[in-house]
C-alpha positions in Angstrom: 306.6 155.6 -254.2 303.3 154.4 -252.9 303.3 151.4 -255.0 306.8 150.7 -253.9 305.6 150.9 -250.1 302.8 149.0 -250.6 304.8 146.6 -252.0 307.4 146.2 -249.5 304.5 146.1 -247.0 303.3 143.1 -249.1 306.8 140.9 -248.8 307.4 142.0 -245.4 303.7 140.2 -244.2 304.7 137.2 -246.3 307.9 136.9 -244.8 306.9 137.0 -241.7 303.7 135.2 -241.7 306.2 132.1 -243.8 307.9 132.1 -240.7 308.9 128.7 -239.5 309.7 130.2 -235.7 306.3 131.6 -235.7 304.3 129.2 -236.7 305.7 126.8 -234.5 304.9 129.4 -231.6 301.0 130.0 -232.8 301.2 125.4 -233.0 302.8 125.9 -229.0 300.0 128.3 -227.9 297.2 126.3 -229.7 298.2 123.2 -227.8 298.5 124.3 -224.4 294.8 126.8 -224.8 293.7 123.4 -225.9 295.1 121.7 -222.7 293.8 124.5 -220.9 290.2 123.6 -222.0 291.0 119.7 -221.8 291.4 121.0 -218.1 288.7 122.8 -217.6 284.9 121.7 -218.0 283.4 123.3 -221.0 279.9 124.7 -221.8 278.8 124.4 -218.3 276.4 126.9 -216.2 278.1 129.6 -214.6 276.7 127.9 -210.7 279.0 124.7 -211.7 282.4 127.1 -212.5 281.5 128.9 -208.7 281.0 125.9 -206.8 284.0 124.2 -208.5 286.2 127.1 -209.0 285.4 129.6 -205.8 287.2 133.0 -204.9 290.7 132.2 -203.3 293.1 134.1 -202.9 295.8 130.9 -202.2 298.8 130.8 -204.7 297.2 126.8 -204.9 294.3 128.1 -206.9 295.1 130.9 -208.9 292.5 130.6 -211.4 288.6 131.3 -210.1 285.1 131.3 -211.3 285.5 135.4 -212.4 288.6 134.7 -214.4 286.9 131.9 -216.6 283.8 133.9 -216.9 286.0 136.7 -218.1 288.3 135.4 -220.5 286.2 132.8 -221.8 287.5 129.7 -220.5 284.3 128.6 -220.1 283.9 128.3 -224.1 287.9 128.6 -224.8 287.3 127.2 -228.3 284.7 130.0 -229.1 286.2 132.7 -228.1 287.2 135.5 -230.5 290.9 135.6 -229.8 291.6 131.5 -230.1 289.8 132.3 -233.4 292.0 134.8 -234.0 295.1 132.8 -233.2 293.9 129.7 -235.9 293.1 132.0 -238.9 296.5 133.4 -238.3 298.1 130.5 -238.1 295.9 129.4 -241.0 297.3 132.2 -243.2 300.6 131.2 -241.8 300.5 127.9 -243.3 299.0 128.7 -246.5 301.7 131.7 -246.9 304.8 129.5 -246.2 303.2 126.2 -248.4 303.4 129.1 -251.7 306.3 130.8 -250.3 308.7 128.2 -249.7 307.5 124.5 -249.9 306.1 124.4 -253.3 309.3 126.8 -254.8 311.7 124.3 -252.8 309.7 121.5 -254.4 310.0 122.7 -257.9 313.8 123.8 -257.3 314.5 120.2 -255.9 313.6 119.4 -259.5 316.0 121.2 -261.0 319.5 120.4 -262.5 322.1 120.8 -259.8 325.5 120.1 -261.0 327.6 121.4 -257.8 330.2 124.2 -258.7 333.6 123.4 -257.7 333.4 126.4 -254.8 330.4 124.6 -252.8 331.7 120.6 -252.3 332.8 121.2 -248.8 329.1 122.5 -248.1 327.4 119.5 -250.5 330.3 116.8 -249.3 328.5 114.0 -247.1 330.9 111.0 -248.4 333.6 111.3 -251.3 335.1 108.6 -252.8 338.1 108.5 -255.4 338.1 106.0 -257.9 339.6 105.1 -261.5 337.2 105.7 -264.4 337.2 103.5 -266.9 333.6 104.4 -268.5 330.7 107.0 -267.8 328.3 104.8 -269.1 329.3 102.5 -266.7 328.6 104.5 -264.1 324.9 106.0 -265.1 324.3 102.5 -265.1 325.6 101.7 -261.8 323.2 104.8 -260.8 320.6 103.8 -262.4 320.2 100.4 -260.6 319.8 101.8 -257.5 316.8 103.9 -259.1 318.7 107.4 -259.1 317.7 109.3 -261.9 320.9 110.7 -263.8 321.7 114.2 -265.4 324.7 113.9 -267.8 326.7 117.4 -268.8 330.3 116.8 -270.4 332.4 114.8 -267.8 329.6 115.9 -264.7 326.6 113.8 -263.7 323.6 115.1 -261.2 321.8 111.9 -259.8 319.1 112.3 -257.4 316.3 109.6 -255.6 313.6 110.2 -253.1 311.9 113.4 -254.5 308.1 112.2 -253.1 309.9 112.8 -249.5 310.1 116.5 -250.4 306.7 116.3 -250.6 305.8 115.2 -247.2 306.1 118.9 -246.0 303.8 120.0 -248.3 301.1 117.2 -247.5 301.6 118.1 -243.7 300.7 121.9 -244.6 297.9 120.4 -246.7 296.3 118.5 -244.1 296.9 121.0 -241.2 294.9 123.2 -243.7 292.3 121.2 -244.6 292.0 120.5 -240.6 291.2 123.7 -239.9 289.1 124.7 -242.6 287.0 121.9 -241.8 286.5 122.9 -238.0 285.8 126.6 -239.2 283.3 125.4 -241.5 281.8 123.0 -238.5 282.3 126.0 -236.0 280.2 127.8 -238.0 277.9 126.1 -239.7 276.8 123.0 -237.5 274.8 122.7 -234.4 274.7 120.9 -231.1 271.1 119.6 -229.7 270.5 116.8 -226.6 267.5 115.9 -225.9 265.7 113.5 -223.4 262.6 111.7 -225.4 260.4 109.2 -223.6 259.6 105.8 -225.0 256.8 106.4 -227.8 257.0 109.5 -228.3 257.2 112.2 -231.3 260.0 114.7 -231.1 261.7 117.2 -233.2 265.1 119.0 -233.5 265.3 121.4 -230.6 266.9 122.4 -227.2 269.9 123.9 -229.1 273.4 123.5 -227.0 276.1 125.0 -229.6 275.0 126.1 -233.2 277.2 128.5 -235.3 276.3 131.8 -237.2 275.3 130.2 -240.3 273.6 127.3 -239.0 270.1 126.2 -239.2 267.7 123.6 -238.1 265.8 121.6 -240.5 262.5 122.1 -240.1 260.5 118.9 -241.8 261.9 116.6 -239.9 260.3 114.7 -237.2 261.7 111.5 -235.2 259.6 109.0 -233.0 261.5 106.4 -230.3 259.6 103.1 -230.6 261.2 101.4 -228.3 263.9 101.6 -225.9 265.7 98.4 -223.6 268.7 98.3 -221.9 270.9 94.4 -222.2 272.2 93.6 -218.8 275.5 91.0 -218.0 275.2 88.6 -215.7 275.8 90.6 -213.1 272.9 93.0 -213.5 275.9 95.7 -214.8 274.3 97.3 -217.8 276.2 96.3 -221.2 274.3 98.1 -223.9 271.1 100.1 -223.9 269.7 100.7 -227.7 267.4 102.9 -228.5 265.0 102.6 -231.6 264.8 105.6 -233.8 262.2 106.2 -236.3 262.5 109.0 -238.7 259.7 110.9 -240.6 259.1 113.7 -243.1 256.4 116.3 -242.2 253.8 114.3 -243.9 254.3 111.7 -241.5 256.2 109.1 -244.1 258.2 106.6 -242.4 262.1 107.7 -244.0 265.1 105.7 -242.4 264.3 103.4 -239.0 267.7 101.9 -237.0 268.8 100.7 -233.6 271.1 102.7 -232.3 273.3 102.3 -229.5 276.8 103.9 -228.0 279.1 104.4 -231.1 276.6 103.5 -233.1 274.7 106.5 -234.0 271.8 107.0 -237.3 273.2 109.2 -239.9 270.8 110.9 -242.4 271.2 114.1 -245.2 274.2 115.0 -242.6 272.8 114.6 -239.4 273.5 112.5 -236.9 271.5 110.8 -233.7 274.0 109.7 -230.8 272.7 107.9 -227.9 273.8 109.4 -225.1 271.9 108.8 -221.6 269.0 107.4 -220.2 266.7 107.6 -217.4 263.7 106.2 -215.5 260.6 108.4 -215.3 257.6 106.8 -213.8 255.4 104.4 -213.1 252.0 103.5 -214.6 250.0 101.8 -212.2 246.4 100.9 -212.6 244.7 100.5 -209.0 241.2 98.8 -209.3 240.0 100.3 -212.7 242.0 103.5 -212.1 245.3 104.3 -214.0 247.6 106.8 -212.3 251.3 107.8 -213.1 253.9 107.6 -210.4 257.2 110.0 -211.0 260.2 107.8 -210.0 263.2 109.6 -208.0 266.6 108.4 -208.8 268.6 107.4 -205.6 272.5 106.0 -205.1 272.6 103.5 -202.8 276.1 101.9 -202.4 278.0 101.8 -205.9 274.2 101.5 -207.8 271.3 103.3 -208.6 267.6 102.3 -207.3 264.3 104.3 -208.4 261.6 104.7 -205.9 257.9 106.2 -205.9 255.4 105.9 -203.0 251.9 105.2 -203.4 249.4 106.1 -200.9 246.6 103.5 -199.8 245.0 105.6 -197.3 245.3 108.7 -194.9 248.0 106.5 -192.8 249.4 103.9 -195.1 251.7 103.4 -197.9 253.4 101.6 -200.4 257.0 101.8 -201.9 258.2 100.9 -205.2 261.4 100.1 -205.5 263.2 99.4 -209.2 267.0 98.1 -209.8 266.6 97.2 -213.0 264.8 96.9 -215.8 265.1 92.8 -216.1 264.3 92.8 -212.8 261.3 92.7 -210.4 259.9 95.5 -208.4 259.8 95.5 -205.2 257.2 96.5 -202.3 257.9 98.1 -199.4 255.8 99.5 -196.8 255.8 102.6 -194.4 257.9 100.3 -192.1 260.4 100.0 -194.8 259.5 95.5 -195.1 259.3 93.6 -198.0 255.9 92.8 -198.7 256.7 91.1 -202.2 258.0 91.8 -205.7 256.5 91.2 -208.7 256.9 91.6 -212.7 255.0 93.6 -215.0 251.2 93.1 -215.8 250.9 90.9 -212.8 248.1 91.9 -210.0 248.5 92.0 -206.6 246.1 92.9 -204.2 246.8 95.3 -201.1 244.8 96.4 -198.7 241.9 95.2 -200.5 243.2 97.2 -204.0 243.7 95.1 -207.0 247.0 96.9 -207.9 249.0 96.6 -211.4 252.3 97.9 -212.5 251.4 98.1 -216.2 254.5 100.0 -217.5 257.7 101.3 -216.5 258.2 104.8 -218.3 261.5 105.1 -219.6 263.5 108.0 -221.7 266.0 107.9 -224.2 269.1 111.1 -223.9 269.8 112.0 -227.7 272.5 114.1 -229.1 271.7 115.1 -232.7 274.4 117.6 -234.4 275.4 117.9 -237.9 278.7 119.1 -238.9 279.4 120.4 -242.5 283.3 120.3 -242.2 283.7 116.6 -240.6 284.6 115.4 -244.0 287.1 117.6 -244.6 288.5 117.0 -241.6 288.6 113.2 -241.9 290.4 114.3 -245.7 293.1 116.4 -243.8 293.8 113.3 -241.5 294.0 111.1 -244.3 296.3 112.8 -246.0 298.4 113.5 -242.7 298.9 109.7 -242.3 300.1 109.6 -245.7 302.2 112.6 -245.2 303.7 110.4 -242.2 305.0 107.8 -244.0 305.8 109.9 -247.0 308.0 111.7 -244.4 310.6 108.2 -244.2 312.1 108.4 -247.5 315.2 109.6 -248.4 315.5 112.6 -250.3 319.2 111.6 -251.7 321.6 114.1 -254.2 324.6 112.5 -256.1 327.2 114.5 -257.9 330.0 113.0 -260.0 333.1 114.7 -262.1 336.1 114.2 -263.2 338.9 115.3 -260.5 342.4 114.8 -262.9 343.4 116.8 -265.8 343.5 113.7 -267.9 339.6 112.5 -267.0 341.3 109.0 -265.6 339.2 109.8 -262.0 336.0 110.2 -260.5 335.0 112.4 -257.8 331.5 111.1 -256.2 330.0 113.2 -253.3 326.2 113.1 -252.2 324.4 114.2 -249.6 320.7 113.0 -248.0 318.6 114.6 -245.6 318.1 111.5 -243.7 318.9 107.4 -243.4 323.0 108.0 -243.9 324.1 104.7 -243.2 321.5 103.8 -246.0 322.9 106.3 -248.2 326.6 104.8 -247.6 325.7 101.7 -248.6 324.0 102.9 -251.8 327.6 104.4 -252.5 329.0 101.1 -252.0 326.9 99.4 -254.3 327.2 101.8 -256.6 331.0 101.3 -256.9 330.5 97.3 -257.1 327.8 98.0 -259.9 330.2 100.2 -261.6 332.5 97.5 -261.0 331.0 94.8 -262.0 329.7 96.7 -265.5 333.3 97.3 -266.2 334.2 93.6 -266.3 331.6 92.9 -268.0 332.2 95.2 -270.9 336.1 94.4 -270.9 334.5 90.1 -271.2 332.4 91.3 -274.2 335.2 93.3 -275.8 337.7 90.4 -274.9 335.2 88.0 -276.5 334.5 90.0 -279.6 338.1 90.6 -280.6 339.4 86.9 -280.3 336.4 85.1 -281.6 
């Protein structure tokens, strides 16, 4: 009795997790929790979700800062219950691919000569014609590529059985889809990182990593140089940063430029330039060096950078920076040009020798690895083949003998897409069969009278 339970309990779970009406609702709520964190800004501090999203109580704004917090719409893609929702419909898919697709695959392989009780459910087209010869007609099948099943006066013909396949490969791919982002969920990591010009960094300031996740320790990276390439019209049009990689005894390993959708791939990890920024100003004054912090500023539609530099109790200088191809400009405390210059070049001021020696720059890096990408870019693959799969015609013809005397052929067929297709394949098929009969009745013709 138990084992009986257990094993209704068994088919009843793969029934209903082989459900087509459920899967298709856990596909629904996936896309619009998706939506709903296309929506809303993800992985941000919970000061940007109150000063965007404050306490209301108008119908206009329904959702608040406490009700993100709360259900997690703040990290909607990490939270336990979307989880949830994608290993079940995981398990879904894999319980309906071994359920139904692959047994309707193999059953679509099978001999199918139609019973005389199911033609009204099979009929798509019937046509009545005088038989002269089977083998006329296998023929006339098999020139449109049908592949024919003779039994007595019956014949099964079917074409198109890779189309029955194309479910299967979109299961497949779905499949593959999610295992992949499981396997990046929890294995990969997320780091960014702002690294000035010439310096040494290493893997840290963790964003996102999952439980099984971990940070390679031997590697170190160094950004030899950064530039940014302006057009003419001082907009920016690339900025490249260039990344050196070493091992932790300092051996140079791989060395590229990279730029925006051009990122350095090595042993599965990946360096994305991301941002930028201005930092300072080295300035030598007289035989002194100092370092001037630069504040960002939006004047207009652009950015400027500015430091002040005081001469004296009273006076002061302003540095002003547009660009990096460009020169810098000097203000003083009564906000007038004095002049601009370029880099290394000396000016003197209020009897200072003074000399803008470098302008401190950083490069923003985003270096993530994620174990699952491939299998992801696998399931998309095959979900593009799956697509055009999809378009051919899974077609079934039947054929038998409709008089007492075998002088008549019934043909009915049926296809689960591309009719009008399908119709003219029966036409063609009668003028094969056709044309195969006079050409038999020439040869016999010939043969006797010669």
């Amino acid at each position: 009795m138990k084992y009986i339970n257990k094993k209704n309990i068994k088919w009843y779970i793969t029934k209903l997790l082989s459900n087509l009406n459920l899967s298709i609702i856990m596909l629904l709520f996936i896309a619009a929790i998706s939506m709903i964190g296309t929506v809303i800004v993800q992985d941000q501090s919970i000061n940007y979700y109150q000063l965007h999203y404050p306490i209301s109580h108008h119908i206009i704004q329904p959702i608040n800062w406490k009700v993100i917090i709360d259900l997690g719409l703040d990290h909607i893609y990490a939270t336990w219950w979307f989880i949830l929702i994608l290993i079940l419909f995981f398990c879904s898919l894999i319980t309906c691919t071994f359920s139904r697709q692959l047994p309707a695959l193999r059953n679509a392989r099978n001999w199918k000569f139609m019973p005389e009780t199911n033609k009204a459910k099979y009929c798509t087209s019937v046509n009545l014609f005088k038989i002269e010869s089977l083998t006329n007609i296998i023929s006339s099948l098999n020139s449109k590529y049908y592949y024919v099943f003779h039994k007595k006066n019956r014949i099964y013909s079917y074409k198109g059985l890779v189309g029955r396949i194309a479910p299967v490969f979109v299961h497949i791919s779905i499949i593959l889809t999610l295992t992949g982002s499981m396997a990046g969920f929890f294995g990969g990591f997320t780091t960014q990182q702002m690294i000035p010009s010439g310096e040494l960094f290493h893997i840290q300031n963790i964003i996102k990593s999952g439980l099984q996740s971990s940070l390679p320790k031997d590697l170190l990276g160094r950004v030899e140089n950064f530039y940014i390439e302006y057009n003419q019209d001082n907009s920016i049009k690339q900025f490249y940063s260039d990344i050196l990689l070493l091992n932790h005894n300092g051996r140079d390993i791989i060395r590229k430029k990279i730029y925006v959708n051009s990122p350095l791939i090595f042993n599965n990890i990946t360096l994305y330039q991301t941002d930028w920024q201005i930092d300072s100003l080295r300035i030598k004054i007289d035989s002194n060096t100092i370092e001037q912090k630069l504040k960002k500023t939006k004047l207009g539609n652009t950015y400027i950078w500015i430091c002040n530099l005081p001469l004296n109790n009273i006076e002061q200088i302003f540095f002003i920076i547009t660009s990096l191809n460009d020169k810098i400009l000097i203000y003083n405390s009564s906000g007038n040009l004095i002049t601009s210059i370029n880099l290394h070049k000396t000016i003197k001021i209020n009897s200072k020798n003074i000399t803008i020696e470098e302008i401190m720059t950083s490069t923003g890096l985003q270096i993530k690895t994620d174990p699952g990408l491939p299998i992801v870019y696998i399931g998309f693959l095959i979900l593009m083949i799956s697509v055009v799969v999809s378009y051919l015609s899974y077609s079934q013809i039947w054929i038998s003998c409709v008089s007492k005397k075998k002088q008549s052929l019934s043909i009915t067929g049926i296809t689960n897409r591309a009719k009008l297709s399908f119709e003219e394949d029966f036409i063609c098929i009668q003028k094969a069969y056709s044309t195969f009969s006079l050409a038999v009745y020439k040869y016999l013709y010939d043969k006797i009278h010669f």
